[in-house]
Every structure is written in C-alpha cells, then in structure tokens.
mmCIF file of the protein (N, C-alpha, C, O) and its ligand, coordinates in Angstrom:
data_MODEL
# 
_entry.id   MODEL 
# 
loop_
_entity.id 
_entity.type 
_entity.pdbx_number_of_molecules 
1 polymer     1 
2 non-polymer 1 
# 
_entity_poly.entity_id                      1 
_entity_poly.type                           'polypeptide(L)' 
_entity_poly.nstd_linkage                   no 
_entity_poly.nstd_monomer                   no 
_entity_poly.pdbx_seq_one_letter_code       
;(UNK)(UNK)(UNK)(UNK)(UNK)(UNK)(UNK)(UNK)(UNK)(UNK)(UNK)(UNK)(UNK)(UNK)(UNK)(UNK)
(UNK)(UNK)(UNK)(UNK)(UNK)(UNK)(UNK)(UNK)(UNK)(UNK)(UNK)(UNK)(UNK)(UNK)(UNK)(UNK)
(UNK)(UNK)(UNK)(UNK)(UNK)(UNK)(UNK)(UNK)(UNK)(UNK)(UNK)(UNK)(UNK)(UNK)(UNK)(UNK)
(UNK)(UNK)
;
_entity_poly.pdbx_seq_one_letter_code_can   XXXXXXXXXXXXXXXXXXXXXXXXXXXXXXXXXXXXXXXXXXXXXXXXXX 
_entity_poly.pdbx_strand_id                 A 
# 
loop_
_entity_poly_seq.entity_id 
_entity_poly_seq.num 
_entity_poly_seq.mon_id 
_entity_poly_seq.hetero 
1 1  UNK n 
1 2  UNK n 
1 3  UNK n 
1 4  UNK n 
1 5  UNK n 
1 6  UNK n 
1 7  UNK n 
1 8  UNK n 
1 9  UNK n 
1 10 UNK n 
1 11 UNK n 
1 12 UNK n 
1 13 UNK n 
1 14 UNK n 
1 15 UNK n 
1 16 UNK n 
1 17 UNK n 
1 18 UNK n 
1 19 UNK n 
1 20 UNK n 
1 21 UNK n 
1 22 UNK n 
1 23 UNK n 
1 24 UNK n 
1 25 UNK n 
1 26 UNK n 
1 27 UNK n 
1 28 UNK n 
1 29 UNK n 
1 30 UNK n 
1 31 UNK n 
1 32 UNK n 
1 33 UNK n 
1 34 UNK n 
1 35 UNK n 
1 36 UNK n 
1 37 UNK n 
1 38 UNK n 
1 39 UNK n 
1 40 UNK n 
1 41 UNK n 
1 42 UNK n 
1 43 UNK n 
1 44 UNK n 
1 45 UNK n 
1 46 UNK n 
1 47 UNK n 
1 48 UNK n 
1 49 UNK n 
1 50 UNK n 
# 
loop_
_struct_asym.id 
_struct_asym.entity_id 
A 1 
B 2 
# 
loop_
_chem_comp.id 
_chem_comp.type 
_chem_comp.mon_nstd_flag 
UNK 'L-peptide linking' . 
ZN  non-polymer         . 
# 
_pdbx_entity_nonpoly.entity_id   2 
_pdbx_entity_nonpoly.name        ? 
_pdbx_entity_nonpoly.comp_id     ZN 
# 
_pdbx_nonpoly_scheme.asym_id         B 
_pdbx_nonpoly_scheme.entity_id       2 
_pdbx_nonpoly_scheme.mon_id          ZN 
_pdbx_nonpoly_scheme.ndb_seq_num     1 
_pdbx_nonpoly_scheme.pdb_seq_num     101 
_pdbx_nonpoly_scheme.auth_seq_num    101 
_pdbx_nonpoly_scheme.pdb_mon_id      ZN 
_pdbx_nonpoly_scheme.auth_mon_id     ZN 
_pdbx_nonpoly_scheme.pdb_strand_id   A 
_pdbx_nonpoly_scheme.pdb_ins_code    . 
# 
loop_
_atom_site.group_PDB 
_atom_site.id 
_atom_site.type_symbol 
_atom_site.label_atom_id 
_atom_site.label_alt_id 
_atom_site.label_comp_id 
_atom_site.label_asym_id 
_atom_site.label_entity_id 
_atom_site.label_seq_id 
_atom_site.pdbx_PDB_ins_code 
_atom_site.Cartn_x 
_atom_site.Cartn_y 
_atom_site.Cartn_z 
_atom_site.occupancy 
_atom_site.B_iso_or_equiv 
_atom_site.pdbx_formal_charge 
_atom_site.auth_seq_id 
_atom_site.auth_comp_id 
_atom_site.auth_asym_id 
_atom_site.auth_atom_id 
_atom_site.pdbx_PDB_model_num 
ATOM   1   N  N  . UNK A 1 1  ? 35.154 9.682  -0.372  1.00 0.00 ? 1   UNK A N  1 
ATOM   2   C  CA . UNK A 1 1  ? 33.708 9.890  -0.357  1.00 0.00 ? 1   UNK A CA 1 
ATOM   3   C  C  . UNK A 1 1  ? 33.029 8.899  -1.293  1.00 0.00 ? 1   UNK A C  1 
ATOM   4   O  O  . UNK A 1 1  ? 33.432 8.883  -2.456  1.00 0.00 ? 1   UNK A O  1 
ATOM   5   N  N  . UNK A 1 2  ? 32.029 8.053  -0.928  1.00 0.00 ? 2   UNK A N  1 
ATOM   6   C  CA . UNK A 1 2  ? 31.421 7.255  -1.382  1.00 0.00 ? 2   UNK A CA 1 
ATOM   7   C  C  . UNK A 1 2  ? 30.208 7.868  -3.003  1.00 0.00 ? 2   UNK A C  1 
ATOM   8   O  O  . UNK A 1 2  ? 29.358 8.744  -3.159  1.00 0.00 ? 2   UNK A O  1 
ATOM   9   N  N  . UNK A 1 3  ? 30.513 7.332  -3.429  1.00 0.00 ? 3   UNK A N  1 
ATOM   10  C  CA . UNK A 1 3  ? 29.667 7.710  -4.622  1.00 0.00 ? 3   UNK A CA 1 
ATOM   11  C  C  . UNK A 1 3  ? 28.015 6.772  -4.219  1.00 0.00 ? 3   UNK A C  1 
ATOM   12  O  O  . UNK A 1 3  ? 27.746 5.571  -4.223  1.00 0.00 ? 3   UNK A O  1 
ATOM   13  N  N  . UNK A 1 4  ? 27.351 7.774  -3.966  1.00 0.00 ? 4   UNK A N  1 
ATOM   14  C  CA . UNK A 1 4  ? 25.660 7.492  -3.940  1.00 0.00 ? 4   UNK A CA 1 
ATOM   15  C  C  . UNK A 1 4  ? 24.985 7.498  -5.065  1.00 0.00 ? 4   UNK A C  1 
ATOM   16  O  O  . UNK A 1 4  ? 25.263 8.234  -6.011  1.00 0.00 ? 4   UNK A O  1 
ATOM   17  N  N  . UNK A 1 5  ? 23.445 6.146  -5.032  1.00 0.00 ? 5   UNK A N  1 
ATOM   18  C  CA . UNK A 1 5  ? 22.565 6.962  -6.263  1.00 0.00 ? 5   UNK A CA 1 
ATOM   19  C  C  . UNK A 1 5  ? 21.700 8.221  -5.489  1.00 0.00 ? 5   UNK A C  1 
ATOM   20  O  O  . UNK A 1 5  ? 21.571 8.447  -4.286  1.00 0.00 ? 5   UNK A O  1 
ATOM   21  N  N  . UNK A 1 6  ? 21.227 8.858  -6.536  1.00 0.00 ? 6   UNK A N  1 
ATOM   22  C  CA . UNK A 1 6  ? 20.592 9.920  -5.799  1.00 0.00 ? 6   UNK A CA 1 
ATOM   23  C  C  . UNK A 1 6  ? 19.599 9.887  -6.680  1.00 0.00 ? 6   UNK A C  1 
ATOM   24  O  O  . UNK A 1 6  ? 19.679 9.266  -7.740  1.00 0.00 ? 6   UNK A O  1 
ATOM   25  N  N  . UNK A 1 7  ? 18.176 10.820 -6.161  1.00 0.00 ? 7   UNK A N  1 
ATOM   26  C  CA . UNK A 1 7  ? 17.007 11.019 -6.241  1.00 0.00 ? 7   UNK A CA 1 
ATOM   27  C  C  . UNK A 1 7  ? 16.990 12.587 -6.494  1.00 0.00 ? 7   UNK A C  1 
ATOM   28  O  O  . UNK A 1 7  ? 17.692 13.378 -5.864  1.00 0.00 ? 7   UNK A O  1 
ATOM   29  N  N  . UNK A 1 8  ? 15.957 12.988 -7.657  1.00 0.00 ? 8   UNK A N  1 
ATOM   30  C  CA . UNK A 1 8  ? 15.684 14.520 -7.599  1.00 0.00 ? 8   UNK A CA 1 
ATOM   31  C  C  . UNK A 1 8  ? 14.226 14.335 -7.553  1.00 0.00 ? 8   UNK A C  1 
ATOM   32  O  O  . UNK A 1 8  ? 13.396 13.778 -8.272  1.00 0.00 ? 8   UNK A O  1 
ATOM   33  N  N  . UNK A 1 9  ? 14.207 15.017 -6.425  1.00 0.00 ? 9   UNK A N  1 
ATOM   34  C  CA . UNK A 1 9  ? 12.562 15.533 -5.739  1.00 0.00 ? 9   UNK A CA 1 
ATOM   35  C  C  . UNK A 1 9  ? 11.915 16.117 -7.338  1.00 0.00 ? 9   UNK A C  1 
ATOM   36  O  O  . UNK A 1 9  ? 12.255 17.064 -8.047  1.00 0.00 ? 9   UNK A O  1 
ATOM   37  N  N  . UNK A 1 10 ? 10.858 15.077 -7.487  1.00 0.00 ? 10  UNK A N  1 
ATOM   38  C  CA . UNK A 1 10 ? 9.760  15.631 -8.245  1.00 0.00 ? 10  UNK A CA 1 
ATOM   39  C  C  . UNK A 1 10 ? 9.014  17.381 -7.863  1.00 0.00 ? 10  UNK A C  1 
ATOM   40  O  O  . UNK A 1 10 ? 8.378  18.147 -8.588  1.00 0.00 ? 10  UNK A O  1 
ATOM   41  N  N  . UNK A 1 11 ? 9.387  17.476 -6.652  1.00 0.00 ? 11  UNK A N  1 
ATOM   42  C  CA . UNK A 1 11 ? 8.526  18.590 -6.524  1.00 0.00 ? 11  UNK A CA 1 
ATOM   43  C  C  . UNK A 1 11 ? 9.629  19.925 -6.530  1.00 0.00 ? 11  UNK A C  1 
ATOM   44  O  O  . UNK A 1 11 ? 9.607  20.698 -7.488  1.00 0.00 ? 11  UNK A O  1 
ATOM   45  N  N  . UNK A 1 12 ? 10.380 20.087 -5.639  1.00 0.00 ? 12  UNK A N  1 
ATOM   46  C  CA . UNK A 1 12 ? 11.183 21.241 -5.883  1.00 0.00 ? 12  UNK A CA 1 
ATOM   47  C  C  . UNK A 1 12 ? 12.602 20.956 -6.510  1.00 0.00 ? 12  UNK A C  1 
ATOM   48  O  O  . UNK A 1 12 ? 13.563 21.720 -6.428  1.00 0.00 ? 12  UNK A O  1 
ATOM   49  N  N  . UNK A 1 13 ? 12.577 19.507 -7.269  1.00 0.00 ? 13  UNK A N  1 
ATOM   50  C  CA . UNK A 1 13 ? 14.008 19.373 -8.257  1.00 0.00 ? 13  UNK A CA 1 
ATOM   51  C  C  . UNK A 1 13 ? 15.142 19.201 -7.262  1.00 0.00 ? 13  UNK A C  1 
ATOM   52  O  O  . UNK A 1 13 ? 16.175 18.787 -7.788  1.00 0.00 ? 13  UNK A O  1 
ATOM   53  N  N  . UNK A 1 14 ? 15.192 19.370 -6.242  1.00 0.00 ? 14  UNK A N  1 
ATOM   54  C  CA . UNK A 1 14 ? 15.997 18.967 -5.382  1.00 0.00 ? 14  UNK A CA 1 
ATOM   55  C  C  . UNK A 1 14 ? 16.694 17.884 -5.187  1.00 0.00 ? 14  UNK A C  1 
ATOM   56  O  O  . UNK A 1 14 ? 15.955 17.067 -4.637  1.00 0.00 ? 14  UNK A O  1 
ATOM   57  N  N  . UNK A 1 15 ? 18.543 17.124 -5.484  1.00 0.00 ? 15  UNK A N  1 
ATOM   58  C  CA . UNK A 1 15 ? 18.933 16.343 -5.917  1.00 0.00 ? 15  UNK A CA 1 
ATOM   59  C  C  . UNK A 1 15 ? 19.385 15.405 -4.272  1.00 0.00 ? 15  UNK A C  1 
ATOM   60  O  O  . UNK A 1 15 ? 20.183 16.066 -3.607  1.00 0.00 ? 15  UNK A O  1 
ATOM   61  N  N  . UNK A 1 16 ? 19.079 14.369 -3.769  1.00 0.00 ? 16  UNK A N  1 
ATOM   62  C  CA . UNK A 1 16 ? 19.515 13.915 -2.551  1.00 0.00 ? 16  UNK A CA 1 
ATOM   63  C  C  . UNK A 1 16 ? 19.822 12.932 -2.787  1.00 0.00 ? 16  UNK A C  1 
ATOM   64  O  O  . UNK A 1 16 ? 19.217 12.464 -3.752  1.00 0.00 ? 16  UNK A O  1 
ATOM   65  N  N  . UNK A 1 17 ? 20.777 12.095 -2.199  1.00 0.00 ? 17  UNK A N  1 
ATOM   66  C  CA . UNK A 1 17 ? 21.112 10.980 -1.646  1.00 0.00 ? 17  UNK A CA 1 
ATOM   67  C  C  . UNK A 1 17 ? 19.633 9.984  -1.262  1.00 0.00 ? 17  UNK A C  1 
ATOM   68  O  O  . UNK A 1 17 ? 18.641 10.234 -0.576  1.00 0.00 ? 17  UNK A O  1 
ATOM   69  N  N  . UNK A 1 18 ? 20.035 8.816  -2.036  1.00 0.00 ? 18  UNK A N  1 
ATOM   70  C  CA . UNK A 1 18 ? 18.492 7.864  -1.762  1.00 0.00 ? 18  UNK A CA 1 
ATOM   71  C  C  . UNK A 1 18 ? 19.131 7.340  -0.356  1.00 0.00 ? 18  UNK A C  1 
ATOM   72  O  O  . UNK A 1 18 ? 18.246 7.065  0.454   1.00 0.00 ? 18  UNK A O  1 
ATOM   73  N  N  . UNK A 1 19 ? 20.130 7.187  0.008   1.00 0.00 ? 19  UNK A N  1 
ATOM   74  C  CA . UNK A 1 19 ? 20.131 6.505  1.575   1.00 0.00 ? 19  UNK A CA 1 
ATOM   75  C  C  . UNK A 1 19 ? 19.519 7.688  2.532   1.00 0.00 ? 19  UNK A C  1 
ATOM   76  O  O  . UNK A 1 19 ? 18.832 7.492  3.535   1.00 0.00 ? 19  UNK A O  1 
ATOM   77  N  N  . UNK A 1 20 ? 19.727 8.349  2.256   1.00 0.00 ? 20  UNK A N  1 
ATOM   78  C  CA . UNK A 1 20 ? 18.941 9.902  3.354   1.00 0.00 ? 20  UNK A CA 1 
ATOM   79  C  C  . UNK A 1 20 ? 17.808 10.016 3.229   1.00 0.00 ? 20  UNK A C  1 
ATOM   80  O  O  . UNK A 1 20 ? 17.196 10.722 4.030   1.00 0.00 ? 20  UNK A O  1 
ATOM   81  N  N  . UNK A 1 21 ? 17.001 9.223  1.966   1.00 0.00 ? 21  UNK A N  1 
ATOM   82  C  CA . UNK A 1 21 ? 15.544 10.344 1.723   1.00 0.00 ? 21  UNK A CA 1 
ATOM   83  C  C  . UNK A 1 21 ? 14.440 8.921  0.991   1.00 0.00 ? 21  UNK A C  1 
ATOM   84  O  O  . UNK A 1 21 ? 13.351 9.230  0.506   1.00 0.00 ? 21  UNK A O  1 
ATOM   85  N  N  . UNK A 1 22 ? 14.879 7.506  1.010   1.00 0.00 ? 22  UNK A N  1 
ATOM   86  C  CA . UNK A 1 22 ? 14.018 6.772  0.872   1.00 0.00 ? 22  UNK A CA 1 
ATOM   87  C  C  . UNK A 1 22 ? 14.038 6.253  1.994   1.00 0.00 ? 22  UNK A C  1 
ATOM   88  O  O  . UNK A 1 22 ? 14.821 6.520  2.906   1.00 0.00 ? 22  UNK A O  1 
ATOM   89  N  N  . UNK A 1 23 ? 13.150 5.454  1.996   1.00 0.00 ? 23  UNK A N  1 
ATOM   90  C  CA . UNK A 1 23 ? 12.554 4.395  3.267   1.00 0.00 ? 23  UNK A CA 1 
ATOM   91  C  C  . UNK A 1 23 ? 12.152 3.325  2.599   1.00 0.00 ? 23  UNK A C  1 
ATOM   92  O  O  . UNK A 1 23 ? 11.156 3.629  1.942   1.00 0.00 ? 23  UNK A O  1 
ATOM   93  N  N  . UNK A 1 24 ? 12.508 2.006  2.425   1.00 0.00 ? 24  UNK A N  1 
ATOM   94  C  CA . UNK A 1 24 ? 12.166 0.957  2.053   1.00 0.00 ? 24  UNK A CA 1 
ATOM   95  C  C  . UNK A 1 24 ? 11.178 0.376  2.564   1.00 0.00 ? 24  UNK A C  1 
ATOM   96  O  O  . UNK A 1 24 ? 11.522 -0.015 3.680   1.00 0.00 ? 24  UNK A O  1 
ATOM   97  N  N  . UNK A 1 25 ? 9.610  -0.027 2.242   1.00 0.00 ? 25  UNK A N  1 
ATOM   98  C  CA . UNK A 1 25 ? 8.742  -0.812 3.290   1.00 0.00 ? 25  UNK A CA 1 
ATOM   99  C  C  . UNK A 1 25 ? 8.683  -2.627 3.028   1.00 0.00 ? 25  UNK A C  1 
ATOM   100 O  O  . UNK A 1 25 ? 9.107  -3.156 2.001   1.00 0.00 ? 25  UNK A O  1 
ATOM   101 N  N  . UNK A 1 26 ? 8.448  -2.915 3.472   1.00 0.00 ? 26  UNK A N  1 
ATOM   102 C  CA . UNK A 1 26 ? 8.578  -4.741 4.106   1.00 0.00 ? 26  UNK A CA 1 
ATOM   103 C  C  . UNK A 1 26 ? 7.971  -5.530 2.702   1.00 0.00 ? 26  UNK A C  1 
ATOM   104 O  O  . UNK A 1 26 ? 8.179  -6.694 2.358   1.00 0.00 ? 26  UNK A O  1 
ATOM   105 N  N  . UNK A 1 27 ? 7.068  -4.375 1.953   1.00 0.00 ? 27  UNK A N  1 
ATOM   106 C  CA . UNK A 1 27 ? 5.965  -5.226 0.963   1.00 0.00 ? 27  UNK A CA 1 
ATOM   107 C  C  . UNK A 1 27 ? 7.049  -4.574 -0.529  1.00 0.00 ? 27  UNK A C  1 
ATOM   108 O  O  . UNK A 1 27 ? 6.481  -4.630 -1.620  1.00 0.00 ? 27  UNK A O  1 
ATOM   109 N  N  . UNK A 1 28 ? 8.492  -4.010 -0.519  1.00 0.00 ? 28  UNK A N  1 
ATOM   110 C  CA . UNK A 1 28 ? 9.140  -3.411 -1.288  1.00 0.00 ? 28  UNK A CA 1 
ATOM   111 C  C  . UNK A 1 28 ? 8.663  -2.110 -2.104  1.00 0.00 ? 28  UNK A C  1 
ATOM   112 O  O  . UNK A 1 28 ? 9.140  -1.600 -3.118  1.00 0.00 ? 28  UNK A O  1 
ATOM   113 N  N  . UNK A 1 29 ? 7.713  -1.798 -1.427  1.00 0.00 ? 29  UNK A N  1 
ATOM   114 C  CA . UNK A 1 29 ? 7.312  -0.475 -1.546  1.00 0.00 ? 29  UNK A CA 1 
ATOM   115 C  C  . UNK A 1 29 ? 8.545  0.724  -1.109  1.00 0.00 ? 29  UNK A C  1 
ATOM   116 O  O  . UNK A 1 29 ? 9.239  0.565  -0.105  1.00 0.00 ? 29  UNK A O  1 
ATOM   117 N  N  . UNK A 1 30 ? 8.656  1.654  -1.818  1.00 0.00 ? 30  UNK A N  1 
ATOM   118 C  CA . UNK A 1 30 ? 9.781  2.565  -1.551  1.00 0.00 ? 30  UNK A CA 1 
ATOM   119 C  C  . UNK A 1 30 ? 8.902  4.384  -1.236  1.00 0.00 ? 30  UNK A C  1 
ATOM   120 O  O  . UNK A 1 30 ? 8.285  5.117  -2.009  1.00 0.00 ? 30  UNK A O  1 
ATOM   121 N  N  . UNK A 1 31 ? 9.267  4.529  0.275   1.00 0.00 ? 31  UNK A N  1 
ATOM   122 C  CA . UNK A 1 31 ? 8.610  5.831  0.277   1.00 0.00 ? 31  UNK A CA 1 
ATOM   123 C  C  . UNK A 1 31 ? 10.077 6.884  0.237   1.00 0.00 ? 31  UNK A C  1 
ATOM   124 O  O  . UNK A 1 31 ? 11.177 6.921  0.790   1.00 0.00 ? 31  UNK A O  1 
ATOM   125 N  N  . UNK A 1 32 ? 9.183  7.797  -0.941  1.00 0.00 ? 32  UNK A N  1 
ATOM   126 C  CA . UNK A 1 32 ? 10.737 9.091  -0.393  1.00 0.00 ? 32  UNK A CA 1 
ATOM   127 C  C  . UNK A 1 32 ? 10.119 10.466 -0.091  1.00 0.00 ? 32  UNK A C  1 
ATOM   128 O  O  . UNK A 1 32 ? 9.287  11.166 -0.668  1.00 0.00 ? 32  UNK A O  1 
ATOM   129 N  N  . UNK A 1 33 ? 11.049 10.619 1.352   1.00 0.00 ? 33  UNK A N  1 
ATOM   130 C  CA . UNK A 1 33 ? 10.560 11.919 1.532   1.00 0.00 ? 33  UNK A CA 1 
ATOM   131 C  C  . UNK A 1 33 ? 11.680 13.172 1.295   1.00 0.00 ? 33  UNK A C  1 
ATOM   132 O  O  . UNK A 1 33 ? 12.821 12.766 1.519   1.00 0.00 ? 33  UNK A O  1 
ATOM   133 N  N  . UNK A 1 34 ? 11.629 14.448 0.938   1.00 0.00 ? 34  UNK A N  1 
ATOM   134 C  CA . UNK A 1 34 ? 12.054 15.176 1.024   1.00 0.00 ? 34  UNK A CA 1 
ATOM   135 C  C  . UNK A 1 34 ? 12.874 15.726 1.705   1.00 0.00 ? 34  UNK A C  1 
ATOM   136 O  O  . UNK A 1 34 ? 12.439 15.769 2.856   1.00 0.00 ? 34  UNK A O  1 
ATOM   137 N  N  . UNK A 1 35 ? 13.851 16.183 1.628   1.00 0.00 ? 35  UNK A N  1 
ATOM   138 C  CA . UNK A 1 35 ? 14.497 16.698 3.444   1.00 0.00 ? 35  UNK A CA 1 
ATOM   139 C  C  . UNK A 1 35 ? 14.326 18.398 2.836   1.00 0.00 ? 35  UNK A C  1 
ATOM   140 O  O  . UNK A 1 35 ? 14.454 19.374 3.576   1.00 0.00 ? 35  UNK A O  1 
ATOM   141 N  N  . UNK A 1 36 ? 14.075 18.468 1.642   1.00 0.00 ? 36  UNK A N  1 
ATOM   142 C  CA . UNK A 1 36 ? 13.957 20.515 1.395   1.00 0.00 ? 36  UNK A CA 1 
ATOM   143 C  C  . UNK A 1 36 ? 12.167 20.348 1.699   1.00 0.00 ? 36  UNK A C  1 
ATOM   144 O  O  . UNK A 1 36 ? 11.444 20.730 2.619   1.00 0.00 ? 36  UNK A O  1 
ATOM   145 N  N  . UNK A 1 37 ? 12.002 19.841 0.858   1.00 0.00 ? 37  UNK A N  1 
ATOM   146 C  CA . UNK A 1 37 ? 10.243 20.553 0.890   1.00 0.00 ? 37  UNK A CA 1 
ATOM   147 C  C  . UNK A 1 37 ? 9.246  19.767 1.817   1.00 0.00 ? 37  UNK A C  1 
ATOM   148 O  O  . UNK A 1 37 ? 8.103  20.209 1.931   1.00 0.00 ? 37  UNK A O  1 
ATOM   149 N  N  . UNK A 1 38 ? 9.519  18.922 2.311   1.00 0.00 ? 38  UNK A N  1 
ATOM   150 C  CA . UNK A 1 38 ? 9.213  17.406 3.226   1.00 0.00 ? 38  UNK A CA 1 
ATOM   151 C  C  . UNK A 1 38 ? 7.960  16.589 2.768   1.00 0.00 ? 38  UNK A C  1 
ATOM   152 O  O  . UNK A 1 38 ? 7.052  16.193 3.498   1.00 0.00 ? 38  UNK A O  1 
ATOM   153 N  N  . UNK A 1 39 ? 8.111  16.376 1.124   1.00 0.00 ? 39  UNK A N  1 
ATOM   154 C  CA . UNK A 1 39 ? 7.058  16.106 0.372   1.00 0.00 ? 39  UNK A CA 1 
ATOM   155 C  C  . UNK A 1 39 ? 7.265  14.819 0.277   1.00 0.00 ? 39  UNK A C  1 
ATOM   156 O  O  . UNK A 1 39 ? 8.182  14.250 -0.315  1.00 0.00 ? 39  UNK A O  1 
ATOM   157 N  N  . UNK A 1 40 ? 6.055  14.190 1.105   1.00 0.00 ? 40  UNK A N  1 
ATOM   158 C  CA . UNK A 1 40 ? 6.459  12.410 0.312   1.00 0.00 ? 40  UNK A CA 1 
ATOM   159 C  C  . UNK A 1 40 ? 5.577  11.749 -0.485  1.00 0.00 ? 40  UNK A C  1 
ATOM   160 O  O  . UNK A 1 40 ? 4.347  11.726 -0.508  1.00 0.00 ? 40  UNK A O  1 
ATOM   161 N  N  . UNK A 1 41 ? 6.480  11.177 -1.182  1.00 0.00 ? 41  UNK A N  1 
ATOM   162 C  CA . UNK A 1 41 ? 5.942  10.224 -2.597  1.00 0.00 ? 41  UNK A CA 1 
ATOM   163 C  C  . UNK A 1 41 ? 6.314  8.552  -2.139  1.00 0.00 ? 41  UNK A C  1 
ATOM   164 O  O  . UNK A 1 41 ? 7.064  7.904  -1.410  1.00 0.00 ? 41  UNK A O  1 
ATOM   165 N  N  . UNK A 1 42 ? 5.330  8.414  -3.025  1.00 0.00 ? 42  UNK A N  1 
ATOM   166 C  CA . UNK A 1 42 ? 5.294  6.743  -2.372  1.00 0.00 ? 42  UNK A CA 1 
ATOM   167 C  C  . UNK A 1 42 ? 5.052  6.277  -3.866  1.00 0.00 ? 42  UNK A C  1 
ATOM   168 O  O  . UNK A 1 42 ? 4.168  6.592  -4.662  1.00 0.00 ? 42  UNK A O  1 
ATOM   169 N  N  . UNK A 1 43 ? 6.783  4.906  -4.047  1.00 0.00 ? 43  UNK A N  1 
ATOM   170 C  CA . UNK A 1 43 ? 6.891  4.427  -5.084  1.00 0.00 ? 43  UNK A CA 1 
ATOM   171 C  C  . UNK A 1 43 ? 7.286  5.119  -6.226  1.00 0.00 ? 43  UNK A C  1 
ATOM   172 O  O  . UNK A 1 43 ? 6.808  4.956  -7.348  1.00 0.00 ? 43  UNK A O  1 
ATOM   173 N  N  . UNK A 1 44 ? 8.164  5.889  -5.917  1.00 0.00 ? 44  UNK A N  1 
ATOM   174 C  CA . UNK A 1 44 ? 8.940  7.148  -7.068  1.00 0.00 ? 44  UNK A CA 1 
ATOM   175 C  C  . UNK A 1 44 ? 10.088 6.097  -7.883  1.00 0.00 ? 44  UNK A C  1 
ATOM   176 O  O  . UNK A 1 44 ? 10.441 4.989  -7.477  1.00 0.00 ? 44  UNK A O  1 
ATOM   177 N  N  . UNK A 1 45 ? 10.432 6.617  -8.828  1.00 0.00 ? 45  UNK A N  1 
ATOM   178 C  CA . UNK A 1 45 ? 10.924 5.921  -9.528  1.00 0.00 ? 45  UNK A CA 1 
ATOM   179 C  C  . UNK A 1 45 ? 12.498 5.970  -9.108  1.00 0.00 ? 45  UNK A C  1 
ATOM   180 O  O  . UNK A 1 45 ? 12.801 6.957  -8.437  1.00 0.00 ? 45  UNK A O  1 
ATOM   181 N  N  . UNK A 1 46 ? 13.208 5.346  -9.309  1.00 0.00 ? 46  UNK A N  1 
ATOM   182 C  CA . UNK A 1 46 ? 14.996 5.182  -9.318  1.00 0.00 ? 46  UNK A CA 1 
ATOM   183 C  C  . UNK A 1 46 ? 15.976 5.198  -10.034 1.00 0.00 ? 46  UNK A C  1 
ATOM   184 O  O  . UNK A 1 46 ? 15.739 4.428  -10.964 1.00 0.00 ? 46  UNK A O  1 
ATOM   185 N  N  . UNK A 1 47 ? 16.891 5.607  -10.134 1.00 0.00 ? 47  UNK A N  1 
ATOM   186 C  CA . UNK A 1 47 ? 17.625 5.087  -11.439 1.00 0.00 ? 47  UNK A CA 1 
ATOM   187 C  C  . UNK A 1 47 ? 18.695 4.044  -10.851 1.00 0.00 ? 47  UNK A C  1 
ATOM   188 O  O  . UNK A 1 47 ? 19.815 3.891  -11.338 1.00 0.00 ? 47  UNK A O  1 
ATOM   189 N  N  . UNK A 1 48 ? 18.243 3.409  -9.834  1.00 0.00 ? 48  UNK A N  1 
ATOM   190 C  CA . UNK A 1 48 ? 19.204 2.038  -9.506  1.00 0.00 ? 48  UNK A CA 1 
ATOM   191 C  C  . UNK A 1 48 ? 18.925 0.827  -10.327 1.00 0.00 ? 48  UNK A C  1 
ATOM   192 O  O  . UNK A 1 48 ? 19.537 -0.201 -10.039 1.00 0.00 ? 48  UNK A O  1 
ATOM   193 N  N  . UNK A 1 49 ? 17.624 0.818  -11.838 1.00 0.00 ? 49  UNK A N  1 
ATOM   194 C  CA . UNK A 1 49 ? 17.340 0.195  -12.447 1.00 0.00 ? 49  UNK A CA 1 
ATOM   195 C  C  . UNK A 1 49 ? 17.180 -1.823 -11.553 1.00 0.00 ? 49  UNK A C  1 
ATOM   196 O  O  . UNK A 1 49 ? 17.422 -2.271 -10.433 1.00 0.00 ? 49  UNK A O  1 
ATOM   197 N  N  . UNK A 1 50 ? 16.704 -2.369 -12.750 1.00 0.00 ? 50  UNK A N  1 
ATOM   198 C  CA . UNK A 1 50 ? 15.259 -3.649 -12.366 1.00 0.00 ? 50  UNK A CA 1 
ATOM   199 C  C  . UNK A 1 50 ? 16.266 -4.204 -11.259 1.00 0.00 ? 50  UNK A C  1 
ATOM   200 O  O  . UNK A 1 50 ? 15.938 -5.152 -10.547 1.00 0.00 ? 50  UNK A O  1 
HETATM 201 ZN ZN . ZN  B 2 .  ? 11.438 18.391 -2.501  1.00 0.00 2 101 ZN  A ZN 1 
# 
C-alpha cells in the first residue's frame, strides 16, 4: 500500500487522501473537495511543502 499525503478537511476534520479530494487547476490553483461533507475550499493549504 502506497503511502499518500493526505489532507484534513477544515470543516468536519476529516483525514483523506489528496489524490481523491484535490483537483489541481491549469493557473496551479488547488481546489479540495470533501468526499464526507462535500465542502469545497479553494487553495487550502498542504503539507507537501514549497
Ligand atoms: Zn469535510
């Protein structure tokens, strides 16, 4: 099993996989949506660092 970075949903703390729950856009904008609460944030932070 591959070791992922993961993302915890600002809103219900919820810990996911960033390949499942970001979306990269063209201008490197990063949208993530939720797969528990289906809350999206646009430009959340990462810990895949600079
Ligand atoms: Zn959530």
């Amino acid at each position: 099993m591959r070791k992922e970075p993961t993302v915890i949903c600002p809103v219900c703390q919820d810990q996911q996989p960033m390949t499942r729950t970001l979306t990269a856009q063209s201008n490197q904008n990063v949208i993530f949506t939720c797969a528990r609460c289906h809350e999206t944030i646009r430009n959340i932070e990462t810990n895949k660092g600079e």
